[in-house]
MARROKOL-521195 format. One record per residue (C-alpha): x, y, z; residue in three letters. Coordinates in steps of 0.2 Angstrom, whole numbers, plus 5000, padded with zeros to 4 digits. Example, Ala and Ser with C-alpha at 12.3 -4.5 7.8 and 13.67 -1.06 7.14 Angstrom:
# residues 2
[pakol [5062,4978,5039],ALA]
[pakol [5068,4995,5036],SER]
***
This chain:
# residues 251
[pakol [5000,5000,5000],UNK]
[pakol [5008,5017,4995],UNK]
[pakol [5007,5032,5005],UNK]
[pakol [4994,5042,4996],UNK]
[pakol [4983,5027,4999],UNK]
[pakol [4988,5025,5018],UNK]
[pakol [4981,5044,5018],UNK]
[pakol [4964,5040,5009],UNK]
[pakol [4961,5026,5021],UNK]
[pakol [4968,5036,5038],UNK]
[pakol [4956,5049,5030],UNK]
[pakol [4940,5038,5029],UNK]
[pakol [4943,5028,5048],UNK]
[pakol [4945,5048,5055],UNK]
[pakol [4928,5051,5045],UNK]
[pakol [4921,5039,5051],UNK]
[pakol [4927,5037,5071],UNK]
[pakol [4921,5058,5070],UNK]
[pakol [4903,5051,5068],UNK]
[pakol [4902,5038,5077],UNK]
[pakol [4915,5040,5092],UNK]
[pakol [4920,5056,5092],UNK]
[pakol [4928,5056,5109],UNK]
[pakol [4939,5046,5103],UNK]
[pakol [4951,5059,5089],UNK]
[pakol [4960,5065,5102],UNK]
[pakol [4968,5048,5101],UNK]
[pakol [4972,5046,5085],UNK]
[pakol [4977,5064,5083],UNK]
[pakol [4989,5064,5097],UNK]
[pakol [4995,5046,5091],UNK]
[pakol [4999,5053,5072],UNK]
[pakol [5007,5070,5081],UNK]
[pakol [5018,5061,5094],UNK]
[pakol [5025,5048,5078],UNK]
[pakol [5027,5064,5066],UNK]
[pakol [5040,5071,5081],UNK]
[pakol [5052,5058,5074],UNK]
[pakol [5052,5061,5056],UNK]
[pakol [5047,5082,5054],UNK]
[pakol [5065,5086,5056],UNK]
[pakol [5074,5076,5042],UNK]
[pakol [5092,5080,5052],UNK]
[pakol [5086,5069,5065],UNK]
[pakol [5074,5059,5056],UNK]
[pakol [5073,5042,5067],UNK]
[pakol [5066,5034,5056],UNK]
[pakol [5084,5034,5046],UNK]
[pakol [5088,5020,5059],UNK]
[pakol [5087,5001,5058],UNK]
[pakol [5077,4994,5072],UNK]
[pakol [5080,4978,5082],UNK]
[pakol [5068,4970,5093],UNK]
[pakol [5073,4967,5110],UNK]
[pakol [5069,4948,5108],UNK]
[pakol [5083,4949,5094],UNK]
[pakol [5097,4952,5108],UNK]
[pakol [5093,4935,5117],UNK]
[pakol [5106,4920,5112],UNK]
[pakol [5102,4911,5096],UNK]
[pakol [5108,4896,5106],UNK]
[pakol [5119,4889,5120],UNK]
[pakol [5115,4892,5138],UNK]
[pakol [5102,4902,5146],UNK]
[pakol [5107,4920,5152],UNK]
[pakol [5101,4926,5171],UNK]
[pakol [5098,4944,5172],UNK]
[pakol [5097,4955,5188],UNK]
[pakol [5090,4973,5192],UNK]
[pakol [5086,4982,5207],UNK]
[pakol [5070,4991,5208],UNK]
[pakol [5072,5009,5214],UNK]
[pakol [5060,5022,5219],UNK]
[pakol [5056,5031,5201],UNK]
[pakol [5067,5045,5199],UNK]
[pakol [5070,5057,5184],UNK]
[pakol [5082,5056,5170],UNK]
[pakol [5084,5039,5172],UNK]
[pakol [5080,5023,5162],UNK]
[pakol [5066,5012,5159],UNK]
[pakol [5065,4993,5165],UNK]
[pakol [5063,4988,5147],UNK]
[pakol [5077,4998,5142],UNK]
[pakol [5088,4992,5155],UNK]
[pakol [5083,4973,5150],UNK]
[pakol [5091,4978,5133],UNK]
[pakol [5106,4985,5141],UNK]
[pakol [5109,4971,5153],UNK]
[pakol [5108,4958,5135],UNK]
[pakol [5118,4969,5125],UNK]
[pakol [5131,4969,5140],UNK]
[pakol [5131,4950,5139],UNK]
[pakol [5131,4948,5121],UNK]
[pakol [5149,4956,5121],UNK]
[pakol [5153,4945,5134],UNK]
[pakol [5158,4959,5144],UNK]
[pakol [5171,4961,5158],UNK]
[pakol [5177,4979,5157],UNK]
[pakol [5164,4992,5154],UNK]
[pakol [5164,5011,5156],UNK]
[pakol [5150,5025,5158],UNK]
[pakol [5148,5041,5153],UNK]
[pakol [5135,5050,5163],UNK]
[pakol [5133,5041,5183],UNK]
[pakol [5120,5056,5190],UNK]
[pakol [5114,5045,5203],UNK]
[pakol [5121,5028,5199],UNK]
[pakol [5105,5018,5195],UNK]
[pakol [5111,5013,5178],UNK]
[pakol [5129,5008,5183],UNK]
[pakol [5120,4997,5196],UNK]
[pakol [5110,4986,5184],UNK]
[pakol [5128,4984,5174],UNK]
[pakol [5136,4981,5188],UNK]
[pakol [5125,4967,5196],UNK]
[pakol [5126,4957,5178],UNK]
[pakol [5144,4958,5177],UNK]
[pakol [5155,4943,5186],UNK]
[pakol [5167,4948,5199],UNK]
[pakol [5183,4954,5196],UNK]
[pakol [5177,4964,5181],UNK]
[pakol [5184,4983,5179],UNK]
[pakol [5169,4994,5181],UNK]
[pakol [5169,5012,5178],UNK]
[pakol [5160,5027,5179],UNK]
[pakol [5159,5045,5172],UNK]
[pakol [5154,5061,5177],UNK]
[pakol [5157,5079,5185],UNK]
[pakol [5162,5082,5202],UNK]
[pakol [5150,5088,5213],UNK]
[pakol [5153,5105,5217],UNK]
[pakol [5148,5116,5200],UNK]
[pakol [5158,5115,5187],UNK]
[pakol [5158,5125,5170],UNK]
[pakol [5157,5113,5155],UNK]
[pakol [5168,5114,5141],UNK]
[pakol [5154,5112,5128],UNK]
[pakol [5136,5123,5132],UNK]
[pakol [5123,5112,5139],UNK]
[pakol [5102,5114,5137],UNK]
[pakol [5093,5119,5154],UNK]
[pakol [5090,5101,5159],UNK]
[pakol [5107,5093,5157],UNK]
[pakol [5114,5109,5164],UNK]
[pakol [5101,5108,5180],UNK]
[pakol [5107,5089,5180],UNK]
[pakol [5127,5093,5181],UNK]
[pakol [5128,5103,5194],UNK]
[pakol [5115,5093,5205],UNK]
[pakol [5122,5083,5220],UNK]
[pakol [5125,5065,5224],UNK]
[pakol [5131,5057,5209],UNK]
[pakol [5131,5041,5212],UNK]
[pakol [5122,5039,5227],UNK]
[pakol [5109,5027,5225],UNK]
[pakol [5122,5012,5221],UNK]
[pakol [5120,5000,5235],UNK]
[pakol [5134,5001,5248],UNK]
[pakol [5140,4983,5243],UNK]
[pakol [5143,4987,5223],UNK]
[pakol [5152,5002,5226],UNK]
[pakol [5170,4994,5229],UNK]
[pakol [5169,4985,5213],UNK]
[pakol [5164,5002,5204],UNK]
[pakol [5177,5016,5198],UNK]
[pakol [5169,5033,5201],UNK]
[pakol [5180,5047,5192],UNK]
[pakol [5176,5065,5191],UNK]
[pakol [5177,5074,5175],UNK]
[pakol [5170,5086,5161],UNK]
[pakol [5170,5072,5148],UNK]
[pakol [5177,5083,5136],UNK]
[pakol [5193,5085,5144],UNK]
[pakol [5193,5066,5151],UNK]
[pakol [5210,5056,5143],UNK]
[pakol [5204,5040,5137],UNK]
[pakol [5219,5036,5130],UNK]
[pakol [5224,5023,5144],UNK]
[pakol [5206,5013,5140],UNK]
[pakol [5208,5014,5122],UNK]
[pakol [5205,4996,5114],UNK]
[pakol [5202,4987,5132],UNK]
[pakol [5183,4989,5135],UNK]
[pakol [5171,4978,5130],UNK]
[pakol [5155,4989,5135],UNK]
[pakol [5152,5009,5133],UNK]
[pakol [5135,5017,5139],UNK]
[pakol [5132,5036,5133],UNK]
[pakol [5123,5044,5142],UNK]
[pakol [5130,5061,5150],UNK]
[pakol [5126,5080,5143],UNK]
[pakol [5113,5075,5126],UNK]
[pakol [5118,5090,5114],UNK]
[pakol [5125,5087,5099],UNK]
[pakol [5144,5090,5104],UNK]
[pakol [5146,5082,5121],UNK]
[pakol [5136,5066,5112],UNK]
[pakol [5150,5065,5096],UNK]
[pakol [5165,5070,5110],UNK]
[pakol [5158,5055,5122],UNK]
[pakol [5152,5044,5107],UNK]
[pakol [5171,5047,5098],UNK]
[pakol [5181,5042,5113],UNK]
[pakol [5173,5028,5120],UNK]
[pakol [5173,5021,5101],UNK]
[pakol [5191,5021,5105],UNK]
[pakol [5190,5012,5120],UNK]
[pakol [5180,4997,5113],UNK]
[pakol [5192,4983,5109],UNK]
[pakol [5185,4972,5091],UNK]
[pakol [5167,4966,5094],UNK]
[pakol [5165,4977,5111],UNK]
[pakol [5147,4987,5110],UNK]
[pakol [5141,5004,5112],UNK]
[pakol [5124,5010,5115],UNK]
[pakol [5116,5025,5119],UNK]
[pakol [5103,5032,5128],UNK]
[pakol [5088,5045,5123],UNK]
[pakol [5088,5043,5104],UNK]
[pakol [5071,5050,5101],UNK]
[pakol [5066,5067,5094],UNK]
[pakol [5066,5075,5111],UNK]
[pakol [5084,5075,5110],UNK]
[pakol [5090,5080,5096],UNK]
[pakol [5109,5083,5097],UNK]
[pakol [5108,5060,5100],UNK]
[pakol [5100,5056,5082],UNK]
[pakol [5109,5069,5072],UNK]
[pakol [5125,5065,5078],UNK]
[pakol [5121,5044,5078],UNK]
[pakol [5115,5047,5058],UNK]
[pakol [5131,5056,5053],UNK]
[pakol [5143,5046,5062],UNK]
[pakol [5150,5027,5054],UNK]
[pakol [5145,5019,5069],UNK]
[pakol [5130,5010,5058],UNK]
[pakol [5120,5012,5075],UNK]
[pakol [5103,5003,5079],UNK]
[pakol [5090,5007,5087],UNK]
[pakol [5081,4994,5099],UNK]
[pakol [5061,4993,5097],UNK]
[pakol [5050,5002,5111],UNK]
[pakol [5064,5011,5118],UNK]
[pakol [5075,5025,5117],UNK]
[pakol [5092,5013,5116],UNK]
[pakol [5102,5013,5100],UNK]
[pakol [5117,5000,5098],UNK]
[pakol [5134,4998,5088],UNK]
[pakol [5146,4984,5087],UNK]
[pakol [5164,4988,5085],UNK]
[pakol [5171,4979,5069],UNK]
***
């Protein structure tokens, strides 16, 4: 079916759910507005970005995986439980040993990582020191409220932090160079505008070894400065169905 007959069937159903159950437009009107968000800028046009299903991630065969999470109180700026599920299988898939963060606020996400990883692993995590800080690259309001807001880390369980690495830095003047080709597992997910997202994304491509993954958080429309730079880059990134997670293997 083409799109101009997509349209002269949309336009029918609206006709007709307009006489017969009108109270139900809002609906299909804030449905059709919400999925046009991710295509009305063509820069950041998500749609430009192959989609994996989270079933996908699980093992074509061999042994079962266990996954853990701890359930914390809901808090903002975090990550949802589905999108943690694809975290936790993408952390397995590259059979990962040494991982590093960008972004800790309060730690809940380096938690989840944490608990599926075996002992012994090298854990680390990125962000600003506590006391404000100006950032190297400018910020929008609500990465900028979240920078300079306190207790980064704080909600990882007192019996994890020793395995976890917390270092303190504007991530655009952090050296990765001592990381570079050893980790097996990058998460991005500090300041979300274009040039902190391409300075985070750049380096911790370097930190990967062969096969390590790196995956992203908040690749949706509401956060721009994620898609465009993820459809410029040579990553060949994927996003993961019913979540704001995008992926990429390291060759």
């Amino acid at each position: 079916m083409n799109s101009l007959q997509k349209a002269g069937r949309l336009g029918f159903r609206v006709l007709k759910i307009a006489a017969t159950n009108p109270r139900r437009l809002s609906h299909i009107f804030g449905t059709a507005l919400s999925v046009s968000d991710d295509v009305v800028d063509k820069s950041c046009d998500l749609l430009q970005l192959p989609t994996v299903d989270v079933n996908d991630l699980l093992p074509a065969a061999g042994d079962s995986w266990e996954i853990k999470m701890l359930m914390f109180p809901k808090t903002h700026a975090s990550v949802s439980l589905l999108e943690f599920t694809a975290l936790i299988l993408l952390l397995k898939r590259a059979g990962s040993k040494q991982i590093f963060e960008f972004g800790t606020f309060k730690g809940i996400s380096i938690t989840q990582l944490a608990l599926n990883l075996p002992t012994g692993s090298d854990i680390y995590t990125l962000d600003l020191p506590d006391e404000r800080l100006n950032t190297t690259f400018s910020t929008d309001p609500e990465d900028a409220a979240i920078a300079v807001e306190t207790g980064k880390g704080s909600l990882v369980p007192a019996q994890l932090r020793p395995r976890i690495q917390f270092l303190k830095c504007d991530s655009a003047k952090f050296d990765e160079s001592p990381f570079a080709g050893k980790m097996d597992f990058v998460f991005v997910d500090g300041a979300h505008n274009f040039d902190y997202v391409k300075n985070d994304s750049e380096k911790g491509w370097r930190m990967l070894r062969g096969g390590g993954i790196i995956a992203w958080h908040d690749c949706r429309h509401q956060d721009p400065g994620v898609v465009r730079y993820l459809l410029q880059s040579s990553f060949k990134p994927s996003r993961i169905s019913g979540t704001t997670v995008a992926f990429a293997t390291k060759p």
